[in-house]
N, C-alpha and C positions, 0 to 999 in steps of 0.2 A: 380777161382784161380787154378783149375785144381782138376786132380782124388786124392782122401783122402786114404789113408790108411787103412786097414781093416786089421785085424789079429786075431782079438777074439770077441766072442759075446758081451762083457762087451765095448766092441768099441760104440756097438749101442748109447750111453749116447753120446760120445763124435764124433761119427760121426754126428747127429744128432744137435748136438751145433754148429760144425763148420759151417754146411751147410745154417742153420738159418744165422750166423754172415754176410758169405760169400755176400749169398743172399740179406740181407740188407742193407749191406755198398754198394754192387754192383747196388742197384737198385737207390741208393742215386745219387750214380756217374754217373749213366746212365741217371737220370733227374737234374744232375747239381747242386743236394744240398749240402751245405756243410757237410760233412761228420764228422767234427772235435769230436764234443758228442756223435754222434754213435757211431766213432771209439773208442773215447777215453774209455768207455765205456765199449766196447767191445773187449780190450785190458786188464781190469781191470778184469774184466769173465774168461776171456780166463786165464791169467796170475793164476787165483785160480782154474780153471780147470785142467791147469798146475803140479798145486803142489798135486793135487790129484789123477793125473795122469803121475807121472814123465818117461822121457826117449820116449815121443810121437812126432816124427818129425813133425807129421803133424799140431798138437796147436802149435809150434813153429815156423812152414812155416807160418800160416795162421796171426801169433803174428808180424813176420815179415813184412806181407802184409799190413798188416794194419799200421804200423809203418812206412813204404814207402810212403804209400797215403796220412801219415799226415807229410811228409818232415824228419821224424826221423832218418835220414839214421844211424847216428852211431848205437842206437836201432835196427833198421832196420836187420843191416848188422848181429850184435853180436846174434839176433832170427836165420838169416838165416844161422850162421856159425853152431851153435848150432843143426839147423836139420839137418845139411849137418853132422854133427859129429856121428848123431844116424841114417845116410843112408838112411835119407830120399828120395824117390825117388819122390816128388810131380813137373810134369813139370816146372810149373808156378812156383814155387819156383824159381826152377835156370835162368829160365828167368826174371824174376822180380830182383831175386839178379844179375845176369847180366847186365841189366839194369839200377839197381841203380849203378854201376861202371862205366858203360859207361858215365851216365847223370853227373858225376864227374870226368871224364876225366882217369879212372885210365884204361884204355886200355887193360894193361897185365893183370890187376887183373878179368877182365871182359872176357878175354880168357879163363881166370884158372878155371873160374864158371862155362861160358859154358862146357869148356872139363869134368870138371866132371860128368856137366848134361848127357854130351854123353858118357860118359863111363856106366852112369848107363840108360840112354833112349835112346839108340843106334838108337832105329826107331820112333824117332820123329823128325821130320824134322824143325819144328820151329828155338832149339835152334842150326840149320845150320846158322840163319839168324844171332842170337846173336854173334856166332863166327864169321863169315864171317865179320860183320860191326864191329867188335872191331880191327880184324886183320888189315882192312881197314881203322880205324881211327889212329892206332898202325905205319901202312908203309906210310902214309902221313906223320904223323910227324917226322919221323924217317926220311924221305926225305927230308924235311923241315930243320932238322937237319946235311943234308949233311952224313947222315950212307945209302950211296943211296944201299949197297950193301945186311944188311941185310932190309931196308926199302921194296926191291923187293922180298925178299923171303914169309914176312906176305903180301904184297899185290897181291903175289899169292897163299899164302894159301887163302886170303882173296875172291880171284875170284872163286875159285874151290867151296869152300863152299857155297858161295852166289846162284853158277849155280846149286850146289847139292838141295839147299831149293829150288829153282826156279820152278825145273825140276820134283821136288818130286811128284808122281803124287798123295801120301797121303795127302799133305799138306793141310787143315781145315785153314792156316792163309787167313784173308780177303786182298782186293784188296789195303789196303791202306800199309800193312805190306809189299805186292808183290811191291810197287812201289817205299818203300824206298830200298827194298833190288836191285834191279835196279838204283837206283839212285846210291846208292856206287857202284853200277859198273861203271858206267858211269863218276861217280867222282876219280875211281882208273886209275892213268895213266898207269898203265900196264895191267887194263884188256883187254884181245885180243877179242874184239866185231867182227872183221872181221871175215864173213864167218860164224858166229855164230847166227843164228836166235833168235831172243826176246821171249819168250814162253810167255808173257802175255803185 
């Protein structure tokens, strides 16, 4: 889910918890099992972890996460507004809470995530991609719509970001993350592809 928060030695207990959690629901997903008792479970942990460690973005990112992978998006959303309140700065957080806007169509609101990931993770290049493909789902419709005027303005924000993730030469996303963010290029009617070489 990304880097945990660390601020005090008494963290140890609860860094320590998240990483178990992370670790296990992650390895469930990675062999395909259903995750539903793990999670719920461990939403239930986490939740009185919570209350004995009030004001920690990071049991609330992670409370978040898990409420995503079992479809809980209101849940979901209400954990990750919540870390986002107490400045949390965990990547994955805001990409996952971007994420679950986009996977709901809510476009703007999936911008509004990203930007704040990037105001506080300036140099991570990932949530380029989040922004970039929301802005690009945002100026289709908007087009679709016949508003072809600011429709062109997000689907050039839309291009520049996508190029910025593309180009990033820190970028750690794998080859399947590189190929949808290409693909909304290629699916944006105003990205300017001429003259412009593919970097992957």
């Amino acid at each position: 889910l990304g880097k945990l928060e660390t601020k005090a030695t008494e963290n140890r207990l609860v860094i320590s918890k998240l990483v178990v959690v992370r670790a296990q629901v992650s390895k469930l997903l990675r062999e395909h099992i259903d995750i539903t008792s793990a999670a719920t479970k461990a939403i239930k942990q986490l939740t009185t972890l919570e209350d004995k460690y009030p004001g920690r973005g990071d049991i609330l990112a992670t409370i978040g996460w898990l409420h995503k992978r079992l479809r809980n998006n209101t849940d979901a959303r209400e954990a990750f507004m919540q870390a986002s309140a107490l400045h949390c700065k965990d990547i994955h957080m805001f990409w996952h809470w971007s994420d679950l806007e986009a996977e709901e169509g809510e476009w703007e609101e999936a911008i509004r995530v990203a930007e704040i990931g990037r105001e506080r993770l300036a140099s991570e290049p990932s949530l380029l991609y989040c922004l970039g493909y929301a802005q690009s789902r945002l100026g289709r419709d908007l087009r679709s719509d016949g508003q072809d005027r600011l429709a062109v303005q997000h689907l050039k924000k839309a291009e520049q970001n996508l190029w910025a993730f593309l180009e990033n030469p820190y970028s750690r996303s794998g080859y399947r993350l590189k190929s949808r963010a290409f693909s909304a290029l290629v699916l944006n009617p105003d990205a300017m592809l001429d003259g412009k070489a593919v970097p992957y």
